[in-house]
C-alpha positions in Angstrom: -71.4 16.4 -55.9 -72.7 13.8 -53.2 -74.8 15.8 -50.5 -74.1 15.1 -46.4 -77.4 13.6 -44.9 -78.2 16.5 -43.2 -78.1 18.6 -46.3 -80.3 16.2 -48.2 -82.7 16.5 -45.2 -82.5 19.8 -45.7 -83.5 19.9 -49.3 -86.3 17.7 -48.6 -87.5 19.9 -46.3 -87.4 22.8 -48.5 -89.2 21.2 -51.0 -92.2 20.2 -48.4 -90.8 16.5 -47.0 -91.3 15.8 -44.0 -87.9 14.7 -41.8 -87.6 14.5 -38.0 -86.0 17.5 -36.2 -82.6 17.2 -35.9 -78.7 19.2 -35.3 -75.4 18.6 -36.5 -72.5 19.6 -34.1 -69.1 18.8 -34.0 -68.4 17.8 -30.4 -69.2 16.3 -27.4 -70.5 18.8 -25.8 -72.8 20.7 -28.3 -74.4 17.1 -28.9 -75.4 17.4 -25.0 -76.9 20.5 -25.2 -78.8 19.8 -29.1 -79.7 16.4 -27.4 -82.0 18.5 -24.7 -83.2 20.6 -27.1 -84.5 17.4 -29.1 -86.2 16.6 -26.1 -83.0 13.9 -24.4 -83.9 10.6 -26.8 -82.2 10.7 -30.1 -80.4 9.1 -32.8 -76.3 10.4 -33.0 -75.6 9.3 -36.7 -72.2 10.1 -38.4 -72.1 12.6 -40.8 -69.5 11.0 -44.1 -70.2 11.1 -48.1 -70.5 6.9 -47.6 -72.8 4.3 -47.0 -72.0 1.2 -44.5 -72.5 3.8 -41.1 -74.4 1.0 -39.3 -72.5 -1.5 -39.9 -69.2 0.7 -38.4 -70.9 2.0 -35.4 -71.7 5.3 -37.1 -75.1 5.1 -35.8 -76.2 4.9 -32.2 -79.5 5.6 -30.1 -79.0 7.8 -27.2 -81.9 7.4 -24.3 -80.5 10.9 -22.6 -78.2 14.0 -23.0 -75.3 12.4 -21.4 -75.8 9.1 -23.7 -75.8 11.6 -26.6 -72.4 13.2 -25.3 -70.9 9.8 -25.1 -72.2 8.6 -28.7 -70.8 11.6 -30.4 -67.1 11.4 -28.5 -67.6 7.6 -29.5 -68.4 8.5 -33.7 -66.4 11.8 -33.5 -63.1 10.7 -35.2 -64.1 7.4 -36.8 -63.1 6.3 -40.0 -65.3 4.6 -42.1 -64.4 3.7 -45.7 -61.7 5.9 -45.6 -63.6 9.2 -44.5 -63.5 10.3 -41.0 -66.5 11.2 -39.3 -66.4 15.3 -38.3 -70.0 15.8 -37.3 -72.7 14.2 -36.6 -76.3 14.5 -36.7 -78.4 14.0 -33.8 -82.0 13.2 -34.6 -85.1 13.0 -32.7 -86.4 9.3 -32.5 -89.8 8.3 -34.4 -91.8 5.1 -33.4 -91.9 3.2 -36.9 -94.8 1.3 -38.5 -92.7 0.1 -41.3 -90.2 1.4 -43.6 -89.7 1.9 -47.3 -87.1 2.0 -49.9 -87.4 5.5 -52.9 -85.2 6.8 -55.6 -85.0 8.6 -58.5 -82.0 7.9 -60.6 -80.2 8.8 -63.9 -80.7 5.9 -66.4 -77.6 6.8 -68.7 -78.5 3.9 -71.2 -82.0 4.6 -71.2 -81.8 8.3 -72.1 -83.8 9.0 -68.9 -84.4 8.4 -65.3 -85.7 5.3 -63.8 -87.9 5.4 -60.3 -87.1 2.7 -57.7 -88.9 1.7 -55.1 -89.9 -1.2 -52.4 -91.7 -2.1 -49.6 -89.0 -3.6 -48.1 -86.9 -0.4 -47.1 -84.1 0.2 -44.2 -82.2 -2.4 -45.7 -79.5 -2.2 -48.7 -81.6 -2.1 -51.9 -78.8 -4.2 -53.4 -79.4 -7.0 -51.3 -83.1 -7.3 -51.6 -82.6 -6.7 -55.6 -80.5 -9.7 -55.6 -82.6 -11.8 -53.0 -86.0 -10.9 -54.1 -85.7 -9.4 -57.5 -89.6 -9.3 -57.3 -90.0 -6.8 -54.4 -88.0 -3.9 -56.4 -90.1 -2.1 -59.1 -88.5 0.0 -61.3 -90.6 2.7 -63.4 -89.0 4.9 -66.0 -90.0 8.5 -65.5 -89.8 10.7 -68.3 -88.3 14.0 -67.4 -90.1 16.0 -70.0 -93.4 14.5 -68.0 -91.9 14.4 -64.2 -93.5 12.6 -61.9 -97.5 13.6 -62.3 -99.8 12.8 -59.5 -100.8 9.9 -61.6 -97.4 8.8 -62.3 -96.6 9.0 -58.2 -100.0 6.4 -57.9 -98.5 4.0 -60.5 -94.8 3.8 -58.8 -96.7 3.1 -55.4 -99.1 0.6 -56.7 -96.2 -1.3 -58.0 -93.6 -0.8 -55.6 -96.7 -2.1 -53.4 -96.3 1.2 -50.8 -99.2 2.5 -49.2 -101.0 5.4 -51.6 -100.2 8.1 -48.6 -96.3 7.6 -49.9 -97.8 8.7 -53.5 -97.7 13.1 -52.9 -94.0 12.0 -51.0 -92.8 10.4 -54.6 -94.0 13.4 -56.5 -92.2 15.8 -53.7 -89.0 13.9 -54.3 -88.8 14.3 -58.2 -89.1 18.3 -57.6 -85.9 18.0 -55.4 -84.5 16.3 -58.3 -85.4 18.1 -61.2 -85.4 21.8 -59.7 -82.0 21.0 -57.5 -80.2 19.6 -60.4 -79.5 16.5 -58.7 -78.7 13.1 -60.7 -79.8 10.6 -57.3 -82.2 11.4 -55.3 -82.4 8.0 -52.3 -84.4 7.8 -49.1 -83.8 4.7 -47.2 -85.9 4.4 -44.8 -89.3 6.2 -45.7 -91.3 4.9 -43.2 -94.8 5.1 -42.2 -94.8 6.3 -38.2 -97.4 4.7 -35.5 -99.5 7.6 -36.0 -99.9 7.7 -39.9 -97.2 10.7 -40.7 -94.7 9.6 -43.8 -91.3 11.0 -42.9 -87.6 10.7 -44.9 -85.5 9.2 -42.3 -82.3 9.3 -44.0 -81.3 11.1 -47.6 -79.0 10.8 -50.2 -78.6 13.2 -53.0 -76.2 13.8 -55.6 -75.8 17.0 -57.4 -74.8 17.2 -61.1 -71.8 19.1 -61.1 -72.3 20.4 -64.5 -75.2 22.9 -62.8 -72.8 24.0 -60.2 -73.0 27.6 -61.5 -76.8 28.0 -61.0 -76.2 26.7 -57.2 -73.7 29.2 -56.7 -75.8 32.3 -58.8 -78.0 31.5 -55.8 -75.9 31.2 -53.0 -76.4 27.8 -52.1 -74.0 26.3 -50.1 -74.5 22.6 -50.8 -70.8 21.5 -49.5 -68.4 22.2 -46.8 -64.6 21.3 -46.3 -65.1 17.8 -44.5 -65.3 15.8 -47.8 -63.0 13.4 -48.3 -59.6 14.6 -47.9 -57.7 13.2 -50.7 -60.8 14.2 -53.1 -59.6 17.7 -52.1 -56.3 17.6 -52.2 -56.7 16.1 -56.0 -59.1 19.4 -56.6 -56.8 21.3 -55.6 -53.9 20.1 -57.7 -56.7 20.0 -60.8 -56.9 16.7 -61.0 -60.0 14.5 -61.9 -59.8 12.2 -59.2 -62.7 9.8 -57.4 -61.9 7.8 -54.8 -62.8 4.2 -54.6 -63.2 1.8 -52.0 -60.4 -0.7 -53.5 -56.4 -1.8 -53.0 -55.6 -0.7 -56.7 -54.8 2.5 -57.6 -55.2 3.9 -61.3 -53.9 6.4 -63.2 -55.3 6.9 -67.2 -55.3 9.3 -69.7 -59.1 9.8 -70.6 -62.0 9.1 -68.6 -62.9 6.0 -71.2 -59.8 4.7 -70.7 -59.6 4.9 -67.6 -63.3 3.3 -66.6 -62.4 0.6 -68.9 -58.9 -0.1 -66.7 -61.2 0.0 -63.8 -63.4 -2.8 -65.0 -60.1 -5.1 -66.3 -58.9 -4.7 -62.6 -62.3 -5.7 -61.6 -62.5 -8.8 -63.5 -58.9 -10.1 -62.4 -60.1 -10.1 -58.9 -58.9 -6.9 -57.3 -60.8 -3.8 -56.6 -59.8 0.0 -57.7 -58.9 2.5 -55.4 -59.5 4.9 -57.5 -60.5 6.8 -60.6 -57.4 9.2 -61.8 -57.6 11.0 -65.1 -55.0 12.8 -66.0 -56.2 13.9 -69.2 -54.0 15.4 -71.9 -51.3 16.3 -70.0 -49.1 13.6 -67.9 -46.2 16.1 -67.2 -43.7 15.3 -64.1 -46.1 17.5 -62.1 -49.1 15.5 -63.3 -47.5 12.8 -62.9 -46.0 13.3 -59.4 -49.5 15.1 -57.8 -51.2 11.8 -59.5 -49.0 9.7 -57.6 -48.5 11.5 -54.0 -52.8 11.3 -53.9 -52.9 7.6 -55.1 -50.1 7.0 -52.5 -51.7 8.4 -49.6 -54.0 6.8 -49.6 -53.4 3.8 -47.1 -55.8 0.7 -48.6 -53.6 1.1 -51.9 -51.1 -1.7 -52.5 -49.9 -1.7 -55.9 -50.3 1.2 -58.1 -51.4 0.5 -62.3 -50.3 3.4 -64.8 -52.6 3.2 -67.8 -51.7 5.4 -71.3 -52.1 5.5 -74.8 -50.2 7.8 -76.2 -51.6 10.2 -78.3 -51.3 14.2 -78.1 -49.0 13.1 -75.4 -46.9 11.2 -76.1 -45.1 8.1 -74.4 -42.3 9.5 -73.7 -43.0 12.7 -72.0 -45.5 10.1 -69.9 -42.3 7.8 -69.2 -39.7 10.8 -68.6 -42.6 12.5 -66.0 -42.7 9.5 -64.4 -39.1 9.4 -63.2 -38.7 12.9 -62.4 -42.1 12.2 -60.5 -39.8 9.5 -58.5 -37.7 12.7 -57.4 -40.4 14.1 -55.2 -42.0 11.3 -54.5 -41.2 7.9 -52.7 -42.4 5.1 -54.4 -42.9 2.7 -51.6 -45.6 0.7 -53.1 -45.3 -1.4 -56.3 -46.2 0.6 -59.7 -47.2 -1.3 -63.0 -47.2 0.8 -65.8 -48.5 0.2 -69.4 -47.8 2.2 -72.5 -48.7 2.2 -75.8 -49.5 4.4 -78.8 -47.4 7.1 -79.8 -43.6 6.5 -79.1 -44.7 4.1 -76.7 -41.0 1.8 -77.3 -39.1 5.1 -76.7 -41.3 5.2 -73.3 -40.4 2.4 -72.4 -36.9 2.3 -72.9 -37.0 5.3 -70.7 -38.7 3.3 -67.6 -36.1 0.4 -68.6 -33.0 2.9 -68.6 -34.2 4.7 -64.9 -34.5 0.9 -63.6 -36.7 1.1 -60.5 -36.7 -1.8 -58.5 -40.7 -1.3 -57.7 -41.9 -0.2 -61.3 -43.0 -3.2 -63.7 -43.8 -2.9 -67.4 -46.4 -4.1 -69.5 -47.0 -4.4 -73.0 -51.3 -5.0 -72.8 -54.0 -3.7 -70.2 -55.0 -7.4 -69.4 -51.4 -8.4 -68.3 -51.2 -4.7 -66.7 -54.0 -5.1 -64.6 -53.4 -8.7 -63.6 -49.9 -7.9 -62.9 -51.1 -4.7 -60.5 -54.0 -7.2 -58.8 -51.6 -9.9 -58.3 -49.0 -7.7 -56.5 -51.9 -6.1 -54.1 -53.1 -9.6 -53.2 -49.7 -10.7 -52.4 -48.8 -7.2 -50.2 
């Protein structure tokens, strides 16, 4: 569970952090009136589960209450990457000395998490990786061990941050560790004109999986502004992620379906999604899997990925057409099947005859097929 700004602020607070005051409202007007509270100068900043807010005017300096008003009626409504913008947070300005890059993150590979940092933050960390490989450090941290005081010296010294950023570091790997979280991200951490060390801007993601010890203690780490085709998928109990991409995929399995992912990746086109439908592809499955993936308005050709097992081909190819009953299929769908009765599926997707649904017999000419089709819509 990714974590609005304001609510990893909020954590980082809790756990001793220091963050610039700031509101979150929902209109025009309440960001007048939290503006003069903040003292008139502040920063109106969208509040959506994404990164890229900059870039899409999501973030704007306001020099008085009324520039405030007209920032948030400005953000208020926005989409960017596919989320629209339902608050924002207004944040009192801070004079910066310079500004620093922090993370901890789960290293699945490793068996353990891995502490990045640079000197070089308020910038995408991607970019300077890839630039200046050099002015990233990246420090496992075991998390029988945490993040010691003399473990929060070593990932400064080599990050190159000042040694003041050092008790920040260890502050961070509590929010981590006792909040469950697999990312903990602040970008900036900057270093004010007066010495303080303040998080600027947070990202935190929550491991799902310890959802039950959040809710034992009442926290409320979410609201009902995520992204609205993640909850209508929840709702309909599907396992469904969605992606920044043209190409939307449905798989039974998650392996499968990460694997389909990075096929689509490699023959040029991006996914729109990550779909499992698990065990079960019944016309239901099948037609909620389909009305999400088709809602969603950057998807242009749709990629049906199954290997028939417990479920078998057929009962994947006969949901599929009575899907087609409640759904209109307006965008091409490629669909691959193989495994268990998979020729029996197939003559079942032959038989129905839909002028927009493709077959094919392996992933690689599946996904190219699908990629193809989005480039050319």
């Amino acid at each position: 569970m990714d974590l609005y700004e304001h609510q990893a602020r909020q954590l980082f607070a809790e756990h001793g952090i220091a963050v610039p005051r700031a509101e979150v409202v929902d209109n025009a007007n309440a960001a007048q009136q939290a503006a003069r509270r903040l003292g008139g100068r502040v920063v109106v900043k969208a509040q959506v589960k994404t990164g890229g807010r900059g870039k899409a005017g999501g973030v704007k300096p306001a020099a008085d209450p009324a520039a405030a008003a007209l920032a948030a009626r400005g953000i208020l409504g926005m989409d960017i990457k596919g989320h629209t913008v339902r608050t924002v947070m207004l944040a009192e300005p801070v004079d910066i000395e310079a500004e620093f890059y922090v993370s901890y993150v789960l290293d699945r590979a490793a068996g353990t998490f891995l502490a990045i940092a640079s000197a070089e933050g308020g910038m995408e960390i991607e970019e300077v990786a890839a630039t200046r490989p050099d002015a990233v450090a990246r420090i496992p941290v075991d998390p029988a061990e945490g993040v010691t005081e003399g473990k929060a010296r070593q990932i400064a010294e080599a990050a190159r941050l000042p040694l003041e950023a050092a008790p920040v570091l260890s502050l961070l790997w509590q929010v981590l560790s006792r909040e469950d979280a697999l990312l903990v991200e602040v970008n900036p951490l900057v270093r004010t004109t007066t010495g303080q060390i303040l998080a600027l801007d947070g990202k935190v993601s929550l491991d799902d999986n310890a959802g039950f010890r959040r809710s034992r203690r009442g926290a409320d780490t979410d609201d009902p502004h995520g992204d609205p085709l993640e909850a209508e998928a929840a709702a309909k109990g599907l396992n469904y992620v969605k992606l920044d991409g043209e190409v939307g995929i449905i798989g039974n399995g998650a392996g499968l379906v990460m694997s389909t992912l990075d096929v689509v990746a490699g023959c040029g086109a991006r996914p729109a999604n990550f779909l499992d439908i698990g065990g079960g592809a019944s016309a239901r499955v099948m037609a909620d899997g389909l009305s999400v993936i088709l809602s969603d308005p950057g998807v242009k050709s749709v990629l049906v990925n199954v290997f028939g097992g417990i479920t078998a081909c057929d009962a994947v190819a006969d949901g599929i057409v009575q899907a087609l009953e409640t759904v209109r299929l307006a965008k091409p769908l490629v669909v691959r099947l193989d495994g268990n009765n998979a020729p029996r599926g197939r003559a079942i997707l032959d038989a129905r005859a839909h002028p927009l649904i493709q077959q094919a017999t392996t992933m690689d000419d599946a996904a190219r097929r699908a990629a193809r089709l989005a480039d050319a819509a």
